[in-house]
Each structure stands twice: as C-alpha cells, then as structure tokens.
MIBADO-159119 format. One record per residue (C-alpha): residue in three letters; x, y, z. Coordinates in steps of 0.05 Angstrom, whole numbers, padded with zeros to 5 digits, always signed. Last residue first. Example, Ala and Ser with C-alpha at 12.3 -4.5 7.8 and 13.67 -1.06 7.14 Angstrom:
BEGIN
SER+00273-00021+00143ALA+00246-00090+00156
//
This chain:
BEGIN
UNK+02236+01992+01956UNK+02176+01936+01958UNK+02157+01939+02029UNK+02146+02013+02018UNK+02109+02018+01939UNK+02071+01970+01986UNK+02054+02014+02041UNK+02042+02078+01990UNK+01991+02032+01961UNK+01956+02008+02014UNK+01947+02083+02036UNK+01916+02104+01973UNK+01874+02041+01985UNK+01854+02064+02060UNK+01836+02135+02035UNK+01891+02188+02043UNK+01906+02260+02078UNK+01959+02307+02067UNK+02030+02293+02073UNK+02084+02230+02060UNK+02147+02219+02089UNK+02187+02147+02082UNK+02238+02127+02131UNK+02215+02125+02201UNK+02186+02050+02184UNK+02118+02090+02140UNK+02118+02175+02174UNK+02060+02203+02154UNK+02035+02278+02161UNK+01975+02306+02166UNK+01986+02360+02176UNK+02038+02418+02148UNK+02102+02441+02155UNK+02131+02381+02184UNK+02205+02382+02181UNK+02213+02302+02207UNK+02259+02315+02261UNK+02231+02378+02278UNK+02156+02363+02275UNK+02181+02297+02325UNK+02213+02341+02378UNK+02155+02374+02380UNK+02117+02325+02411UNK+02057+02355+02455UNK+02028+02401+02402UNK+02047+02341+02346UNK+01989+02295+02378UNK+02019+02233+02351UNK+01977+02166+02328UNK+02014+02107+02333UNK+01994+02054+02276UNK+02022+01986+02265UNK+02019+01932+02227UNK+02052+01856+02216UNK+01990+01828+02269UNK+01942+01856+02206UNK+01875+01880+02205UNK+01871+01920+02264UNK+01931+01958+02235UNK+01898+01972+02160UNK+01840+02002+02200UNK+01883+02045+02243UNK+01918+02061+02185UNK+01845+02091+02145UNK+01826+02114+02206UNK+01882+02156+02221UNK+01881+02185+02153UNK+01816+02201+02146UNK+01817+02233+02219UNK+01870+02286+02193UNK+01833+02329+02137UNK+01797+02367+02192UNK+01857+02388+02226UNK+01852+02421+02302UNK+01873+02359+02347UNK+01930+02367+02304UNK+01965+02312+02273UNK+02021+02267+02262UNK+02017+02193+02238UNK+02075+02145+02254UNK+02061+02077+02215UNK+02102+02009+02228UNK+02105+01962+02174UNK+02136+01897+02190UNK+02135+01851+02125UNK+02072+01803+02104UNK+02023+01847+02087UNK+01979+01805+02046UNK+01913+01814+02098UNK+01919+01879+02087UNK+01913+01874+02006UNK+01857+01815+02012UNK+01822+01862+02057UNK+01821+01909+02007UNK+01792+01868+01951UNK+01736+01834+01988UNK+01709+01906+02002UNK+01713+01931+02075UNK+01663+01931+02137UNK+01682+01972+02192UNK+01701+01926+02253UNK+01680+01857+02276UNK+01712+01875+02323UNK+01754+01897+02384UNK+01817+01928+02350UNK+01760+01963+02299UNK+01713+01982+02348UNK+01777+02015+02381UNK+01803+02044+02335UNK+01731+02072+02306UNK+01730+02115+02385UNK+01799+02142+02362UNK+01774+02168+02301UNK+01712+02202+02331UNK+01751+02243+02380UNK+01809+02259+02328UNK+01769+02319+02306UNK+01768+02354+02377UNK+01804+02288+02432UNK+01841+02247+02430UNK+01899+02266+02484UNK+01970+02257+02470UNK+02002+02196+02441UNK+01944+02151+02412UNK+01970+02075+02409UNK+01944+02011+02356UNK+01978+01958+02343UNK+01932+01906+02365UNK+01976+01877+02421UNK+01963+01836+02465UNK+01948+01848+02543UNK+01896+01794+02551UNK+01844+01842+02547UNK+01864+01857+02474UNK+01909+01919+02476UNK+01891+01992+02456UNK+01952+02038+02479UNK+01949+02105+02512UNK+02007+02151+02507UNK+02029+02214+02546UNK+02089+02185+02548UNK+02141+02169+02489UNK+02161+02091+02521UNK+02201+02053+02561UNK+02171+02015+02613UNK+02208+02042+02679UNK+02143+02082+02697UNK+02106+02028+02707UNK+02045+02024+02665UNK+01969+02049+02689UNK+01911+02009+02673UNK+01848+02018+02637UNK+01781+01977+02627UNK+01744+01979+02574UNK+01677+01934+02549UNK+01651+01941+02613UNK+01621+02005+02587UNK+01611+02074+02608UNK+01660+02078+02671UNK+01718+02067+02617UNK+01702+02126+02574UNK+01714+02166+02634UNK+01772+02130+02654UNK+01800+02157+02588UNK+01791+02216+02594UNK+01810+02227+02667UNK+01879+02183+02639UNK+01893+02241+02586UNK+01883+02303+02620UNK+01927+02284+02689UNK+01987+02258+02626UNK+01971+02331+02597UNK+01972+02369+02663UNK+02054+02334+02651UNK+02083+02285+02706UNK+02087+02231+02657UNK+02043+02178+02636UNK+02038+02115+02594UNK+01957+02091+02601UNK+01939+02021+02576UNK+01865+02012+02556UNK+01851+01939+02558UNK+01802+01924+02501UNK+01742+01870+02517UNK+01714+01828+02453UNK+01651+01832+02400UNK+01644+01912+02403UNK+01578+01927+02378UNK+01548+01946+02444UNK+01611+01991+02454UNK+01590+02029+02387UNK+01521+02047+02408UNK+01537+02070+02477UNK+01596+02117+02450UNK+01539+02143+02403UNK+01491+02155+02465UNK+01549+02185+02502UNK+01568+02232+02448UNK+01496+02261+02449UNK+01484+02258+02518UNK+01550+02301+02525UNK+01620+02268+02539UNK+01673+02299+02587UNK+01621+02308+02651UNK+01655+02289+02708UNK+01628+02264+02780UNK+01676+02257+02837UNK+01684+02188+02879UNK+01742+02166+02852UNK+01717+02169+02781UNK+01642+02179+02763UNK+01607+02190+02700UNK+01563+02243+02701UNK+01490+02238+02652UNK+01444+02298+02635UNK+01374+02286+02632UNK+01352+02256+02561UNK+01323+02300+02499UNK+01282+02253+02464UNK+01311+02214+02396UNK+01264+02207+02344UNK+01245+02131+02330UNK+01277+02093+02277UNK+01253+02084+02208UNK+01226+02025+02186UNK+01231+02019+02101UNK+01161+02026+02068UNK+01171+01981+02009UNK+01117+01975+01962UNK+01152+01989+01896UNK+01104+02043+01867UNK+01071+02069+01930UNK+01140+02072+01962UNK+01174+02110+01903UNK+01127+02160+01896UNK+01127+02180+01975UNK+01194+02183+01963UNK+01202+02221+01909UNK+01149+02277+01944UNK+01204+02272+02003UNK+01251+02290+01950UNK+01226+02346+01930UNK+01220+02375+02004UNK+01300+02345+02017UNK+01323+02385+01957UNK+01298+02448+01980UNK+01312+02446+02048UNK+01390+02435+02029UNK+01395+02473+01978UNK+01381+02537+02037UNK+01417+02501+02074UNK+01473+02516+02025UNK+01455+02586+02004UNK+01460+02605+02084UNK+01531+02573+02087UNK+01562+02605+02033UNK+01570+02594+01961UNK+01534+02659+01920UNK+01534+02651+01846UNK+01514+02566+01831UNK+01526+02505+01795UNK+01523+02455+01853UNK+01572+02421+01891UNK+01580+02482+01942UNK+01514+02456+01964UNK+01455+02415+01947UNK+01448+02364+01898UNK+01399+02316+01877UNK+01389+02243+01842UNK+01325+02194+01844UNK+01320+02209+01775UNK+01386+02231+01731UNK+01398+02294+01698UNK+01397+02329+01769UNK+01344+02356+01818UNK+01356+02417+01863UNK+01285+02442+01853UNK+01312+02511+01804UNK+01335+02453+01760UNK+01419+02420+01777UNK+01489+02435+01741UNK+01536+02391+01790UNK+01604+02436+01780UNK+01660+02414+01738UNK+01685+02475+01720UNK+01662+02465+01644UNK+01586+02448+01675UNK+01565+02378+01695UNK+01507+02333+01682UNK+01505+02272+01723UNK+01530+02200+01702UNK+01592+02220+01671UNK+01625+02250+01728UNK+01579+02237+01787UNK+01624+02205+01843UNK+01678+02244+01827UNK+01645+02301+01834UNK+01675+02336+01896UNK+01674+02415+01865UNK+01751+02451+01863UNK+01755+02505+01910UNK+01777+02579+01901UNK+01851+02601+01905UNK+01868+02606+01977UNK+01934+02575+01972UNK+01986+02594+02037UNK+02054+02595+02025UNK+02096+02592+02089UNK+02172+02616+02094UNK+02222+02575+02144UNK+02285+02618+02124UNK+02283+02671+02081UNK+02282+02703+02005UNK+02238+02737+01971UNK+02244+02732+01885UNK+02206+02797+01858UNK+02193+02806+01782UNK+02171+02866+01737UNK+02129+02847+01681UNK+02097+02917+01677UNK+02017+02889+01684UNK+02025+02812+01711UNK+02078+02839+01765UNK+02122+02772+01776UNK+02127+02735+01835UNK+02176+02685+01865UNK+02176+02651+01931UNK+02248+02624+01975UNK+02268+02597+02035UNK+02210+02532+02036UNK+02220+02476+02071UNK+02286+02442+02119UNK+02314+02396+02069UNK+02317+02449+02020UNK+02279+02506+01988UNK+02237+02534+01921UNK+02172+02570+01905UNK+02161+02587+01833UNK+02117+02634+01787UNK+02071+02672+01832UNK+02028+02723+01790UNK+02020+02791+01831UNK+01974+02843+01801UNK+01960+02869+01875UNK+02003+02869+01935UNK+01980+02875+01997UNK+02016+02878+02065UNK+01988+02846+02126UNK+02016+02868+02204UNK+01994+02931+02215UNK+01921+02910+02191UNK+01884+02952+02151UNK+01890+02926+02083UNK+01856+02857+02121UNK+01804+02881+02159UNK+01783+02920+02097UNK+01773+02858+02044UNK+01718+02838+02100UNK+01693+02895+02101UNK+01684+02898+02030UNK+01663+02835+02013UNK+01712+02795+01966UNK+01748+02795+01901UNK+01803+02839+01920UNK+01842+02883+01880UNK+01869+02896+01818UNK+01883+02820+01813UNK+01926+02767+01814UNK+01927+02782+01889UNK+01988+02765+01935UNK+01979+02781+02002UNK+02044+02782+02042UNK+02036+02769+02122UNK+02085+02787+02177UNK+02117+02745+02239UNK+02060+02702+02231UNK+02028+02657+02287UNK+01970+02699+02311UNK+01972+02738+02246UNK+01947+02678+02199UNK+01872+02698+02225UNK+01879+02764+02195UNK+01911+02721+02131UNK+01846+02670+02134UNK+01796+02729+02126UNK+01826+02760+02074UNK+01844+02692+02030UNK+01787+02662+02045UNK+01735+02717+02020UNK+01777+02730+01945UNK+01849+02749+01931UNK+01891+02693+01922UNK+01959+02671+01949UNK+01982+02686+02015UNK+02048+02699+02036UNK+02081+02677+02108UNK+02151+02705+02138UNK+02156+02664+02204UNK+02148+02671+02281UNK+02098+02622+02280UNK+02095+02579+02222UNK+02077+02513+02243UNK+02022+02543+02277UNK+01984+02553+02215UNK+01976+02488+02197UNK+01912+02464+02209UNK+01871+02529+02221UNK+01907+02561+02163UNK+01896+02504+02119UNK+01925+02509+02045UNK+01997+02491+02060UNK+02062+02497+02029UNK+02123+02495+02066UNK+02139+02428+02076UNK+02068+02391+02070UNK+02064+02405+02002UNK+02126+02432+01978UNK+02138+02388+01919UNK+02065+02404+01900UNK+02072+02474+01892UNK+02149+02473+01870UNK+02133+02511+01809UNK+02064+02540+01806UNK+02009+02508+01787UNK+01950+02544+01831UNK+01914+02482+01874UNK+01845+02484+01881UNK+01818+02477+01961UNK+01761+02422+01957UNK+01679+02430+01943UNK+01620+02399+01968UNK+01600+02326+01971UNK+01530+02346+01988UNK+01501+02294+01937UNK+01435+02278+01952UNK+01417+02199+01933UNK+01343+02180+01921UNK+01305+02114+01934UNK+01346+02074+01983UNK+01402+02023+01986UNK+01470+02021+02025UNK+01528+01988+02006UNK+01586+01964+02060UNK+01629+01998+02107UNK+01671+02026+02059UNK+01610+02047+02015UNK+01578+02026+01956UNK+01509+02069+01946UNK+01447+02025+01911UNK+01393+02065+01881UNK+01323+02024+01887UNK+01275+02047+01825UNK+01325+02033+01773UNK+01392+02052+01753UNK+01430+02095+01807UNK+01488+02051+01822UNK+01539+02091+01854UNK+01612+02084+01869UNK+01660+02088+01942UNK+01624+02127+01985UNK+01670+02133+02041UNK+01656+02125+02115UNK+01629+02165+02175UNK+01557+02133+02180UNK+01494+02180+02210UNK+01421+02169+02221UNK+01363+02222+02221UNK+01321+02208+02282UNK+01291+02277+02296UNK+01340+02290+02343UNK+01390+02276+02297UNK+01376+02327+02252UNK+01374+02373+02309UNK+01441+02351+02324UNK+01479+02352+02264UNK+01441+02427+02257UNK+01481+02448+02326UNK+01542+02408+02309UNK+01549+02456+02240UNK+01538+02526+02279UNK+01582+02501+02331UNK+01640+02482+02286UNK+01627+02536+02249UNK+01648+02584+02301UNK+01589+02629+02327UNK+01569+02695+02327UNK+01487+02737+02322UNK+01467+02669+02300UNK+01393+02693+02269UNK+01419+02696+02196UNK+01488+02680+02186UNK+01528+02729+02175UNK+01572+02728+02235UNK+01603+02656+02233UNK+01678+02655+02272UNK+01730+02616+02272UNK+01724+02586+02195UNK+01749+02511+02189UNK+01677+02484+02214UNK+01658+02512+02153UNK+01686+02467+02109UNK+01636+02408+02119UNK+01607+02400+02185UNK+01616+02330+02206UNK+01676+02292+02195UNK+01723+02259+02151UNK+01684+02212+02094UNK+01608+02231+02110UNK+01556+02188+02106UNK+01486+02219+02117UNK+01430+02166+02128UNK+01361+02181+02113UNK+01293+02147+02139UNK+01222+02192+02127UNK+01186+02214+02186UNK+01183+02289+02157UNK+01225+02310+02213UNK+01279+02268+02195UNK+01274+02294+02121UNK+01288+02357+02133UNK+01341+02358+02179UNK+01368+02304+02136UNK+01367+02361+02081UNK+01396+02410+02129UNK+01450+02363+02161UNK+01466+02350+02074UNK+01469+02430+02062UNK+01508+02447+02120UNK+01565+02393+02113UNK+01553+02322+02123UNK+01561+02293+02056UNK+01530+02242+02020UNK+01449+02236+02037UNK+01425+02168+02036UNK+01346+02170+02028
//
C-alpha cells in the first residue's frame, strides 16, 4: 500500500498496516506530522494527559516504523489507479501497489480581502508558530473566529504588543474554554460582526487594516507601523490529486462510505481530506485504523488474484542506545531512530562530501561544528574542517564541498537542525549522488540553466512549510555548476529580515534582487528562476 500523507491519519493507517505484515510506504511532501505539529500543546487527546504535536505525531511515526512501515519525503506528482496494480508518480520516481490512502489533508483558506495576497509574506501571514516572531512588539489582528483562531491569538501574545480578534460572527465558533482563554486575556480584544475589507502599506509591510461592522455598516480603518494579519479562516482540502477521478463534495472535500473507501477501487481516505463534522486529531486516526483494516482485506484480495506477494522488510527491534564520540567525550545529538535513517542515506551516497565549518566566537558557531562532527563520526562518507578566520564569509556557516574542496553550491548558515534537519541531510545525498530521482522533464529545465543564479532562502528552524523549499533549490543546485543555494537561519541573521522586510517564512531571495514568499515545488521554483534569467 502507498499511503500519501504523513499526518495522523496516514502514521495510523501505516501503523496499521505494518503490524499486520503487510508493505506500505507513506510519502509525505514537507514533513512528518501533518498540521498538528504546528499546535504547542495536545490536551484532548485521549490517554496523552499533554503533549506538543510534534511529539504526539513522532511518537506514532515511530511505532509505525517499528513495525517496518517505510517512509519517502517527496511529492506525489499524478495517479494512475486503473487496474489491479495502482501506479503513484512521485519526484523520486513511481511507486506501485494495490491501494492508495489519501491523507493529503487540508491547507489554511485564504479570505479575499484587498491586499491579502500582495501582503503575503510582508505583513500577512497564516502561521503563528512560523511567523509570529516577526511581530514582536507589534499591533497584530486575527481574522476568523473558530478553534485556530483562539488558540493561535493566546499563543500570538508572546510576541504581540496587543491582539485584535476579528470574528464575522456573533461570536465564536469554537469550544468554550477554549473561546474563554482568549476573551479573558488582558492582552486580546474581540470584536464580533467584523468583515475585513482591505489591508494596505509600503516598502516596509503592512500600516494599515480595514473593517466594516456587517450588522450597522459602520467601518474602522487602524492605522500603525509594522501591523500583522493573521488568517485563521478554515482550511482548504488537498485534492488535487483526486479531482475528477474521486467523488467530491461542493467544498471540495473527498466524500468517502462509513469504511473510508472512495468512488474508485483500490482508493481510501482518511483525515481532514474527508467529508466529515468533527476534524481533529482523534477523528483522524480514528480514519486512519479504519481505512488501513479494509484495506488489508484489499490486499489480501489483490494478492490471491494477481499473485504477487511483494517482500516486506523486517520490523525494526529496539537497539541499545548509540554515543558518538568527539575529543574523547560521548554525545548523543541523533536518536537510534535518526541514526538508523542517517545510516541508510550515507550508504547511498556514491562520493565523499567535505563538510567546511565558518565560525565565530558565538555558543551558536560551538553548536554548529559539535553537530556536525557528530554526523561526521557516523560515516566516512564526511569529514569536516575548520576555515581560517580571514576567509570571508557570514559565519556560522557550513558548506557541502566535493572531497576535493569543490563546490556544489550548497551552504546552511546557522544550525540545521528541528524541520530543516531532514532537508539538510537530502543536500547532501543530493551534492553526493545519485540524488532524488526527477522526471526527464525537470532535469532537462536544470540542466538548461545556463546564467548565474544564486538563491538566498530564509527560514525558521520552527516552519513547517520551509523544508519544501530548501529541498526543492538544493536540488536544483546539485544539479547545476551555474546554481546556488545558501540556506539562512533568520534567528541568527537579522540583519538579513531587515534588509529584505521579511514578515513571514519562507522567504526567497533569486541574485539579491527578486523576493518571493511561501513555499514552492521544484517546478514552481524553475519557473520563478527563469521568469529571472529572462527579465
């Protein structure tokens, strides 16, 4: 089975399915977890008294794992789902099995209001995790009224000088208590039956928001420097991939039987993509089980019929803690999980990297070579030096080079590590070889790059939307001498978020000239590079 999706309801299914000795894959575009791993804290979930939900989600990705489900971070590209054998094009090639679940989920909907998409990135930002930093000390409103919207405005305190609620609504559209923690605090004001018509600025983002008062008409314009606009307006299903091969409701929601199945055989859902009243984590495993037990009886259909009994790989056994060592002391940066993985991917790796470390006299610089002599005492695939402190250059940085000392274009500034952790480890595969797979067609495009082209991407260690975007350029880099891609860490290069405004990650910077937000697939990104070389 190749489930799509890694967020609750697809680790459930391959949960599932793992431990009923059948092979599934998961592919997941970004990362791991799904949505959830946004959210701070997980309280209702039943038998997790608290926990983030990035440690709710890892915790399922790894009991899946244990018993032997697989996992691929690339992007489902099409589907071919006639027949007994489903074929699923990927960027790293196409997979085939019996039955596809789609977990693809659901993304943040945008509102419509004037200026909404021409301050993306600049003052409008649908993240509070990702980009709610940028606003500290700043006037921020938040649009919509439901779960999100309460819970990410307490969270939007940290940072916020004061927070505006604005609900199209009588009131809020949420739980209570939750709706509660929100009117309560001192520094949140609500205001109800409020339509935002426009938001408008300069150079610098957002110094003004409009609103009118649906019931009396009455309109407020607000006005100051550096505002935020937050959208928390509901979620738009990830269906792409379905639309006018699976039945769909007028939202655009995956409209499934009481057993998760769609239209189409050999075809589930689960999730947030599905047709459904409650969306929250618990309803999502809760899809999840239930699609993986029906189609574990497809399966078993399937193989009688066709013959094929694919091999599936051993479960994995819960190994003694390993410590690298470096000068003598032991360090444990990478669990057995992570080194396992990290194992897997340096075996693949047809050629040596040098790992070139630009330091200062920052805890960061200290931070960033311990990591990455770490990953060096795991293979002899690495090794890392240290440059002179005369070479010029924005420290902390660590460069991939060939082991000859060339260049492959590639340079993380900061330390990669929370979301950008598996992004930086694909660099690398990529700079060594033979690399993610790609379609005839986009390799063609890289490989036609014929101009300098010189990428700055900013990020948070925080952002989920970020890796897809790194990877995407790093791949594009590897590909192409004319390329390259430096990865910033904005928390340790603010000089950088001023010079470019950045309201809101990720953020792409093509020859220090052109500015583009929010994250991008490597043919969105081949695109913006030659609309580039062609201006």
């Amino acid at each position: 089975m190749v489930v799509i999706g890694g967020g609750p309801a697809g680790l459930t299914a391959a949960l599932y399915l793992a431990r009923a000795r059948y092979r599934v894959l998961v592919v997941e575009k970004e990362h791991f977890g799904g949505q959830i791993t946004i959210t701070s804290e997980v309280v209702n979930f039943p038998g997790v008294l608290s926990a983030s939900g990035s440690e709710l989600t890892e915790t399922m990705r790894r009991q899946a794992e244990n018993f032997g489900a697989e996992f691929l971070l690339a992007e489902v590209e099409g589907l071919d789902l006639e027949g007994d054998v489903k074929a699923v094009r990927t960027s790293r090639g196409t997979l085939h099995c019996f039955g596809v679940l789609l977990a693809t989920g659901a993304h943040p909907r945008s509102v419509g209001f004037d200026g909404e998409e021409e301050f993306k990135g600049r003052g409008v930002a649908y993240c509070a995790t990702c980009d709610g930093e940028f606003f500290t000390d700043k006037e921020v409103f938040v649009v919509g009224g439901g779960f999100a919207a309460a819970e990410e405005s307490v969270f939007l305190t940290k940072y916020a000088s004061h927070v505006t609620i604005l609900i199209r609504r009588d009131d809020f559209s949420c739980a209570k208590s939750t709706a509660d923690a929100a009117r309560s605090h001192e520094k949140i004001t609500v205001v109800t039956n409020a339509l935002v018509e426009s938001v408008s600025g300069g150079d610098n983002g957002l110094n003004a928001i409009r609103y009118r008062d649906r019931k009396t008409g009455d309109v407020t314009e607000h006005r100051g420097e550096g505002l935020g606009v937050f959208v928390f307006a509901g979620y738009e299903p990830a269906t792409d991939l379905v639309r006018g091969v699976a039945e769909l409701d007028g939202q655009g929601y995956v409209i499934t039987d009481r057993q998760q199945k769609t239209n189409v055989d050999g075809l589930y859902a689960a999730g947030d993509v599905c047709v459904k009243n409650l969306r929250q984590v618990v309803t999502a495993v809760g899809d999840g089980a239930t699609a993986a037990t029906e189609l574990e009886k497809y399966a078993a259909v399937m193989q009688k019929k066709t013959g094929l009994y694919p091999t599936r790989p051993s479960a994995k056994s819960s190994a003694p803690k390993a410590a690298a060592k470096t000068g003598g002391e032991e360090h444990t940066l990478f669990t057995d999980e992570m080194r396992a993985q990290l194992e897997t991917v340096f075996s693949r790796m047809a050629k040596p990297l040098l790992l070139r470390l630009y330091l200062d006299d920052r805890p960061v610089s200290q931070e960033l070579r311990q990591y990455m002599t770490a990953l060096a005492d795991m293979t002899d695939k690495l090794s890392v030096e240290v440059a002179s402190t005369d070479e010029e250059m924005e420290r902390p940085c660590v460069r991939i080079l060939g082991e000859d000392g060339t260049e492959t274009g590639l340079a993380f500034h900061g330390v990669p590590g929370g979301h950008e952790f598996t992004s930086f480890v694909l660099g690398m595969y990529n700079a060594a070889g033979p690399g993610q797979s790609l379609e005839p067609e986009v390799e063609q495009a890289i490989a036609a790059i014929d101009t300098p082209v010189h990428m700055q991407l900013l990020v948070s260690l925080s952002c989920t939307m970020c890796p897809e975007l790194v990877t995407a350029a790093q791949r594009i880099a590897a590909g192409n001498k004319n390329v390259t891609a430096e990865v910033y860490d904005l928390n340790h290069f603010p000089a950088l978020k001023e010079q470019y405004k950045v309201m809101s990650v990720p953020c792409m910077v093509i020859n220090e000239d052109q500015v583009s937000f929010g994250k991008k697939s490597i043919r969105q990104l081949l695109a913006l590079i030659s609309n580039d070389t062609k201006q």
